[in-house]
VMD Tcl script that draws the C-alpha trace (Angstrom):
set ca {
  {-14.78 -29.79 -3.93}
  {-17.66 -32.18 -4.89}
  {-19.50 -29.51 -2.23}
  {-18.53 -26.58 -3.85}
  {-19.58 -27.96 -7.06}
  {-23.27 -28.34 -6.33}
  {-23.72 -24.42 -6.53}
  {-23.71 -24.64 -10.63}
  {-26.57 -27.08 -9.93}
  {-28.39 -25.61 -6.92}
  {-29.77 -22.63 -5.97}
  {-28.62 -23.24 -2.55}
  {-26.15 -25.40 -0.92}
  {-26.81 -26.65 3.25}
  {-22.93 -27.53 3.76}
  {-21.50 -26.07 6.70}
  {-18.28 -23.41 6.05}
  {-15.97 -26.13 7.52}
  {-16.95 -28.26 4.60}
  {-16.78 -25.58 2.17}
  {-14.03 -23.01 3.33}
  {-11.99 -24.31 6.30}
  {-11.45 -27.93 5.39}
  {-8.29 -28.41 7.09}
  {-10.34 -27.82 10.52}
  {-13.42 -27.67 12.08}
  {-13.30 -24.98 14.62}
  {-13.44 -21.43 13.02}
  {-11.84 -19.88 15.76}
  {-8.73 -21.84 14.70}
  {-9.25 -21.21 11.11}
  {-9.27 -17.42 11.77}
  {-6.68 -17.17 13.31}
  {-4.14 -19.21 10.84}
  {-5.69 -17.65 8.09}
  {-4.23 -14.61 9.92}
  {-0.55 -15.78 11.02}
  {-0.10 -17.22 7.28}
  {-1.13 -14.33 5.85}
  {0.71 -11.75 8.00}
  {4.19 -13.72 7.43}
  {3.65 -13.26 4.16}
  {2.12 -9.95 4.19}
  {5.19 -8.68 5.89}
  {7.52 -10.62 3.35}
  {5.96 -8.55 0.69}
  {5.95 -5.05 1.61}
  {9.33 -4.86 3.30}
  {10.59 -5.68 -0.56}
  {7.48 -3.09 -2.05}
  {8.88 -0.29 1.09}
  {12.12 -0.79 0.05}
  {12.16 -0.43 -3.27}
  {9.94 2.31 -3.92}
  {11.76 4.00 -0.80}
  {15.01 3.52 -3.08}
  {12.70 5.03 -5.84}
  {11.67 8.38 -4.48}
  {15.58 8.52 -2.53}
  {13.92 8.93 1.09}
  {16.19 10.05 3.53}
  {18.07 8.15 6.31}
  {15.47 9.09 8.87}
  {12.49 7.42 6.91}
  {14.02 4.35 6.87}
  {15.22 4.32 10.56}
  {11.86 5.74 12.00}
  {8.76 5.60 9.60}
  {9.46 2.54 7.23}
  {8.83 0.17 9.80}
  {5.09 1.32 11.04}
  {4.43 1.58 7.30}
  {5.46 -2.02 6.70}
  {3.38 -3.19 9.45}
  {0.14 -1.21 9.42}
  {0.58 -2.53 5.35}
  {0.99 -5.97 6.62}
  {-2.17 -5.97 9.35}
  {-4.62 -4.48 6.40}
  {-3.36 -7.26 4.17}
  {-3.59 -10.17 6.63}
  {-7.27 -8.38 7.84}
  {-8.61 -8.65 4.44}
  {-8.02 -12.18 4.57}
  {-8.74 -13.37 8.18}
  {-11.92 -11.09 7.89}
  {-12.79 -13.22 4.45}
  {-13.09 -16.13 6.87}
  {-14.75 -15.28 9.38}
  {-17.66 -13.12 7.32}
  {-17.89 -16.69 5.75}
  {-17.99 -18.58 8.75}
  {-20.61 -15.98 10.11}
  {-22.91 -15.86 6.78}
  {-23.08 -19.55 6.72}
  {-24.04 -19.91 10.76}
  {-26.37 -17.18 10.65}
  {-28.29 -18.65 7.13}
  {-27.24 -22.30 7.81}
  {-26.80 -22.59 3.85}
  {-24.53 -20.84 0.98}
  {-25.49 -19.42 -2.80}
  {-23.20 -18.17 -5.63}
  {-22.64 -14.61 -3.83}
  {-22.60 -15.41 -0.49}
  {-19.89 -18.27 -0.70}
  {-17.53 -15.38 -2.18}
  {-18.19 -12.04 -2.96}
  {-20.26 -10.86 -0.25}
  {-17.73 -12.29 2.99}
  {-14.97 -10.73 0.54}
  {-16.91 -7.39 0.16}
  {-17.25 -7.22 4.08}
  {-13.87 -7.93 4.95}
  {-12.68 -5.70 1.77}
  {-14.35 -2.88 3.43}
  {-13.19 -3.10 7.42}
  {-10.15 -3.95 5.88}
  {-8.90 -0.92 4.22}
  {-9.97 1.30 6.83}
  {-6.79 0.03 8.97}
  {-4.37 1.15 5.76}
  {-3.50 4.66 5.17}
  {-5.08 7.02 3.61}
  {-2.11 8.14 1.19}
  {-2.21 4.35 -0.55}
  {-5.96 3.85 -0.59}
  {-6.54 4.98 -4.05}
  {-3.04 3.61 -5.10}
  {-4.58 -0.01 -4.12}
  {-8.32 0.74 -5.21}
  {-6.69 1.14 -8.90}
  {-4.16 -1.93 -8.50}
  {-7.17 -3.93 -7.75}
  {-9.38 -2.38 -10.32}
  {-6.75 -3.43 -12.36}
  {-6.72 -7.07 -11.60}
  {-10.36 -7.39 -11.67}
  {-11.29 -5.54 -14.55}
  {-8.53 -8.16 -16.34}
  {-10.74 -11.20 -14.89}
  {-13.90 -9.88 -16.10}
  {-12.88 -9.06 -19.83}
  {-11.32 -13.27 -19.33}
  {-14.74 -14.55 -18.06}
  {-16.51 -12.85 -20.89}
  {-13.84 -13.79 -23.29}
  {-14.50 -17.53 -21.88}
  {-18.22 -17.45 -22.35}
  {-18.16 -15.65 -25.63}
  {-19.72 -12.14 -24.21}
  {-16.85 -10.18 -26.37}
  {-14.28 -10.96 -28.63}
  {-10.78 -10.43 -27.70}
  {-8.54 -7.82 -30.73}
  {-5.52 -8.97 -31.47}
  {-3.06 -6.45 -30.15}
  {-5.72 -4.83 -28.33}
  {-3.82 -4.30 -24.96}
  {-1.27 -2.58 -27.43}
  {-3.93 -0.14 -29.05}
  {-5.08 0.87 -25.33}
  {-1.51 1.23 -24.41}
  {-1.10 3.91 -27.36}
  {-4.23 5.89 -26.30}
  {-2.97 6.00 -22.64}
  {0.55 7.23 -23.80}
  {-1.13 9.76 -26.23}
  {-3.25 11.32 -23.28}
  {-0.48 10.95 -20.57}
  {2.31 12.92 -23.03}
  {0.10 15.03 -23.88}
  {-0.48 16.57 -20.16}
  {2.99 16.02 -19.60}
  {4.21 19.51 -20.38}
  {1.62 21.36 -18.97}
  {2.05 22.88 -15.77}
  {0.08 20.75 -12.98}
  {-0.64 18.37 -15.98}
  {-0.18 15.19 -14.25}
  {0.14 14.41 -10.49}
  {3.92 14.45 -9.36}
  {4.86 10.38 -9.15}
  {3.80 9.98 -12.58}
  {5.40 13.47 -13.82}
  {8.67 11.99 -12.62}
  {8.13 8.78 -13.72}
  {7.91 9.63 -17.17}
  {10.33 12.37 -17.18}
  {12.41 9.13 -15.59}
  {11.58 7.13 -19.13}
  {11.98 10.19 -21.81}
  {13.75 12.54 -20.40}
  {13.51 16.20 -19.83}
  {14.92 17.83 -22.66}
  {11.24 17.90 -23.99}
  {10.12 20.12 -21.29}
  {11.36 23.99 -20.96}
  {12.08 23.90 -17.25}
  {14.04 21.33 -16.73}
  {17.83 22.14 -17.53}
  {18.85 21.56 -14.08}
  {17.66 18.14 -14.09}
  {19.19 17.63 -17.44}
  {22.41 18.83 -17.09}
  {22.78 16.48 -14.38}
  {21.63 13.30 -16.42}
  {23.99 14.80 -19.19}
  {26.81 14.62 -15.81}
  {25.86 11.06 -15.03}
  {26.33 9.55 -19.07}
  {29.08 11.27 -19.47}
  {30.44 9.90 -15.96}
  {29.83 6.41 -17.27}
  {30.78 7.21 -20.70}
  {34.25 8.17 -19.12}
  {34.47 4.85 -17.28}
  {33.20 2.54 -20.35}
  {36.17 4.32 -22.22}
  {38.91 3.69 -19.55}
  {37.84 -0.14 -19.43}
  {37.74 -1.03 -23.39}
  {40.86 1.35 -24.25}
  {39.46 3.10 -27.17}
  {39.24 6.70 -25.90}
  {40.47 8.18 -29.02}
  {38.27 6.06 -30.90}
  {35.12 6.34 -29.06}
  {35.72 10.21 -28.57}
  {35.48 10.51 -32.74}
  {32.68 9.02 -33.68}
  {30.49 10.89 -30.48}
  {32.01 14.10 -31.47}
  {30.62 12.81 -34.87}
  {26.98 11.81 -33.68}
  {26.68 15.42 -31.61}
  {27.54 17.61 -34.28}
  {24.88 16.56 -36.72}
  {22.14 18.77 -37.47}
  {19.60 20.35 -34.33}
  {16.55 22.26 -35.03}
  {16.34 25.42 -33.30}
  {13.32 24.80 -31.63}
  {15.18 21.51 -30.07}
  {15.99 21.89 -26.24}
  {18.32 18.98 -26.37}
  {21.54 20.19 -26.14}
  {23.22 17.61 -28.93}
  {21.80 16.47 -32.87}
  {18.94 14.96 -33.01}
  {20.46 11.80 -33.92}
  {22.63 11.84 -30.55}
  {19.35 12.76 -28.42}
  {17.68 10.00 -30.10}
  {20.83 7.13 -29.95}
  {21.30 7.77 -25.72}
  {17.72 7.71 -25.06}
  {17.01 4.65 -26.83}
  {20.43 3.02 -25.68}
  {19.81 3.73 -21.79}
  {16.47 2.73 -21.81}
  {17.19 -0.89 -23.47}
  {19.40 -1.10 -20.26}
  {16.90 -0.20 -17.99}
  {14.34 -2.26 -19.44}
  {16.92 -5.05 -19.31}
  {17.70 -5.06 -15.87}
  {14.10 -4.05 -14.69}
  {13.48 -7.51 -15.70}
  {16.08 -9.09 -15.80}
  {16.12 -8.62 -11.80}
  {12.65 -10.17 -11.70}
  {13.92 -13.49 -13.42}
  {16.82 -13.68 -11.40}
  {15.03 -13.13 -8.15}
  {12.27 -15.88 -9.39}
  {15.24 -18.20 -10.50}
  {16.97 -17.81 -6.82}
  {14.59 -20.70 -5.19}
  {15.30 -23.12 -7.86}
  {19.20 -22.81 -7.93}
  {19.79 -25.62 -5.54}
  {18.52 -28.21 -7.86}
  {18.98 -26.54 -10.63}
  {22.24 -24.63 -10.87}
  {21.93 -23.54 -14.40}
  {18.41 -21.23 -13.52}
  {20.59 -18.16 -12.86}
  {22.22 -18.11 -16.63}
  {18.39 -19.25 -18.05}
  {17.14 -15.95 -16.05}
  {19.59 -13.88 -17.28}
  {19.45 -14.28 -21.01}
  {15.36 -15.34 -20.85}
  {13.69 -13.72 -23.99}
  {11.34 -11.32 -21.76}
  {14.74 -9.38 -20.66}
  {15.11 -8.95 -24.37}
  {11.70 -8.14 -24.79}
  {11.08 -5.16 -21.67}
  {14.40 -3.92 -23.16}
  {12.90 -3.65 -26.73}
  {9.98 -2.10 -25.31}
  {11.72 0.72 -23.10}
  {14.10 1.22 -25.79}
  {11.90 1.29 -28.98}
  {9.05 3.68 -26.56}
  {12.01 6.28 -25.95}
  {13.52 6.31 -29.73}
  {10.20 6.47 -31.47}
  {8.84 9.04 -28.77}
  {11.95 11.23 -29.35}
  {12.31 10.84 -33.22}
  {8.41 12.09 -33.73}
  {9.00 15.26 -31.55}
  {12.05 16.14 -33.61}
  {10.83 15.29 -36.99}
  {7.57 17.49 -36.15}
  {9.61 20.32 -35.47}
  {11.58 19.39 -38.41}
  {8.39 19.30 -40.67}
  {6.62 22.28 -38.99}
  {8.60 24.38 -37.74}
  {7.20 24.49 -34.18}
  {6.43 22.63 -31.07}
  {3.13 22.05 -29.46}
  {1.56 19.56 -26.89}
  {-0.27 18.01 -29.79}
  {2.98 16.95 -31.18}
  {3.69 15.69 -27.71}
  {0.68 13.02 -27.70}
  {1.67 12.62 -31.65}
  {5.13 11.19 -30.50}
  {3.27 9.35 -27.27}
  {0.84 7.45 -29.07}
  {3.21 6.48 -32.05}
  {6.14 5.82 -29.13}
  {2.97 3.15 -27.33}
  {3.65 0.38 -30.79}
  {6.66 -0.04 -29.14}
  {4.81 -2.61 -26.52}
  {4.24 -4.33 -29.60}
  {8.08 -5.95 -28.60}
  {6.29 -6.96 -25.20}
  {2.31 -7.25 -25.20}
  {1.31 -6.71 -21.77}
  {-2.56 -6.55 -20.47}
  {-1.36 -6.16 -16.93}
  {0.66 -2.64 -17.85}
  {-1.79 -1.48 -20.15}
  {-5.14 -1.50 -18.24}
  {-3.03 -0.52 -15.15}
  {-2.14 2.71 -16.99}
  {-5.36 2.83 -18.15}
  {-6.63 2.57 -14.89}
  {-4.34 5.19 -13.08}
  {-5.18 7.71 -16.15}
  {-8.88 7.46 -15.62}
  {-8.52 7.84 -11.71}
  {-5.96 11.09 -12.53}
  {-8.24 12.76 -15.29}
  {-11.34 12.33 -12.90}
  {-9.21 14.33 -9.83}
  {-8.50 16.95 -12.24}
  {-12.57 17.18 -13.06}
  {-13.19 17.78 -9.27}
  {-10.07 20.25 -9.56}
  {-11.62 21.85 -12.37}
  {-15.40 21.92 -11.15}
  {-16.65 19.86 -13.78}
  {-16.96 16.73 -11.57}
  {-18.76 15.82 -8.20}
  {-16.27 14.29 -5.56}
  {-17.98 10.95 -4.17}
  {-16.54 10.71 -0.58}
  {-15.11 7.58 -0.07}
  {-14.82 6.39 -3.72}
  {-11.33 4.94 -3.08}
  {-12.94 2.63 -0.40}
  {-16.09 1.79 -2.43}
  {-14.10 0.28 -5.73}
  {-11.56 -1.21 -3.40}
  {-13.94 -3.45 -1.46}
  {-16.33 -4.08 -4.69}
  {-13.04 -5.20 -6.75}
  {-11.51 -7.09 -4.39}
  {-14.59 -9.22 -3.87}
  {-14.78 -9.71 -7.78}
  {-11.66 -11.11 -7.03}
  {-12.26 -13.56 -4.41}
  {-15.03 -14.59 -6.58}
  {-12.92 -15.59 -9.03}
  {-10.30 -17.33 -6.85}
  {-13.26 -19.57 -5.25}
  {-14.88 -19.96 -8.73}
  {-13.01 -19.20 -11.32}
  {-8.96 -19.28 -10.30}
  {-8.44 -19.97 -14.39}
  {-9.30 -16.80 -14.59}
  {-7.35 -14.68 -12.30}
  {-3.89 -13.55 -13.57}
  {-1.65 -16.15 -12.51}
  {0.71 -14.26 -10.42}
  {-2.38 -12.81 -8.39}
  {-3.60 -16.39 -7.72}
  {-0.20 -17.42 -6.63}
  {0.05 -15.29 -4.04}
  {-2.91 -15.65 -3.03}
  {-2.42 -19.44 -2.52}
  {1.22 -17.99 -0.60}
  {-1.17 -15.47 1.36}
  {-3.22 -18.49 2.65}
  {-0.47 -21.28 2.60}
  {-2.04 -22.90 -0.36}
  {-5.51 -23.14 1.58}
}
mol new
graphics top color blue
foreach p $ca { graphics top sphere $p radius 0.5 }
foreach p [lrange $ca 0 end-1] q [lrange $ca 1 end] { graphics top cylinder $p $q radius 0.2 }
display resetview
């Protein structure tokens, strides 16, 4: 450390990478190739839970799981573990072939080297998936390091103002035909609904099936069937405007939407909590109950809940007050439906959306003719944000969002 620390002082530094880098031994060889076992373990760790549950997502079939997961997981895992094995030994070889280290070359150039051999081993289906997750990250350290030195000053409830733009632009594309690629189509169509689109009655009817299913069954357990059945016979006969394509009031369409979605949000992290709390529940056998009522449950729930009732109240009370529909009143309701993250502030989910939009609007530009496509972009901002990355984690770890530095102290076995 007292090594690293001369770089703020000195242009150059003359220690050798085991002093700097590989300080728990001095033969790089060796350092490589832990670097690479403790990162693969955990490499692996990770992506059989990310395979897994985004397999469960998009309902892959039997035969996916039984012949293709399993490659995927471990052509993931090797371009993980690569990135950070390579990290090592581009250090090892920069400082050998110089004999001394400077502010770039003790981070970001090894990290852009080994960013870029790296990625070539993943596919090329999840290339621009990660080149935005890291954009992400990185572009959340730099507006922190120019927060820190004073660069730009931070607006209160920014991330929530970006979040409304994002949902404007994404709802308004939503209803066009080839609008938005097809994972987020169906993710949002997952979080509103489809009664707001006019091809989509198949797909509705059969979310109408599944409430009603688990309406039945609520019913049966609490007794109150007569009850229950009066006051939603009540709530479905109010008033509809004709240009509605929900098939109940307004009130009802607004009421389920707003109801399922505090569920969802509830268990989406709720499940996070409890799977965090699972480690400490030997010594601490009260962490499941503190996971499940933790005020961030409450909070995601708010948030999914609040986006879906405020998105579905504007697109009825515009055809209420005009008369008509129109994709304008779609990024209306989208951008008045993004306060709701007001209930749950979240940098992370904003710029990520952010992020994803800008990467989705530029394909359509290529689509359209209006933009050049750069081969290789995907590549490019994946190895240049990844090595702002390991910058940061060398530098400035204060920096970093926590979680990332976590596992990157997990991905090297907290070396």
């Amino acid at each position: 450390m007292a090594a690293l620390s001369k770089i703020f002082f000195e242009p150059f530094v003359y220690n050798n990478c085991y002093e700097l880098g590989h300080t728990w031994t001095p033969n790089c060889w060796k350092a490589f190739f832990d670097t690479f076992l403790y990162a693969f373990k955990e490499s692996f760790k990770t992506y059989v839970g990310f395979y897994l549950a985004t397999s469960a997502f998009k309902k892959k079939t039997k035969q996916y799981y039984l012949s293709r997961m399993l490659p995927h997981v471990l052509r993931s895992s090797l371009f993980l573990s690569a990135n950070a094995c390579l990290f090592m030994a581009a250090f090892c070889v920069i400082g050998k072939l110089y004999g001394k280290f400077n502010f770039t070359t003790l981070g970001f150039f090894p990290a852009l080297i080994a960013s870029f051999l790296a990625i070539l081993i993943e596919r090329k289906q999840r290339r621009s998936l990660l080149a935005v997750y890291v954009t992400n990250l990185a572009s959340e350290y730099l507006f922190n390091s120019f927060s820190a030195r004073g660069y730009i000053k931070p607006i209160k409830g920014g991330e929530v103002l970006l979040f409304m733009i994002v949902s404007a632009t994404y709802m308004y594309f939503f209803r066009k035909p080839n609008g938005l690629e097809k994972s987020e189509h169906t993710a949002i169509k997952f979080f509103v609904g489809a009664s707001e689109l006019t091809n989509e009655d198949h797909w509705q009817a059969t979310e109408e099936s599944k409430a009603k299913h688990a309406l039945h069954r609520v019913k049966q357990l609490v007794g109150l069937s007569k009850y229950v059945n009066k006051i939603i016979a009540l709530v479905k006969d109010g008033p509809r405007h004709k240009r509605c394509l929900h098939p109940n009031s307004c009130f009802s369409y607004l009421t389920q939407g707003a109801i399922r979605n505090f569920v969802i949000g509830y268990a989406i992290q709720g499940a996070v909590k409890l799977l965090g709390a699972l480690p400490k529940l030997f010594h601490e056998p009260q962490a499941l109950w503190k996971a499940a009522r933790h005020r961030d449950n409450f909070g995601c729930a708010a948030f999914l809940g609040g986006y879906n009732a405020v998105f579905r109240l504007t697109c009825c009370l515009l055809r209420w007050l005009t008369g008509g529909d129109s994709d304008a009143h779609m990024a209306i309701a989208g951008c008045l439906a993004g306060s709701a993250m007001l209930f749950y502030p979240s940098i992370s989910v904003a710029l990520y959306l952010f992020w994803k939009l800008l990467e989705s609007l530029y394909s359509k530009g290529i689509q359209a003719g209006y933009l050049p496509r750069v081969k290789h972009f995907d590549i490019f901002i994946y190895s240049v944000s990844t090595a702002l990355l390991f910058h940061s984690a060398v530098f400035e770890p204060h920096l970093m969002r926590p979680s990332y530095w976590s596992f990157l102290q997990r991905l090297t076995n907290q070396r």
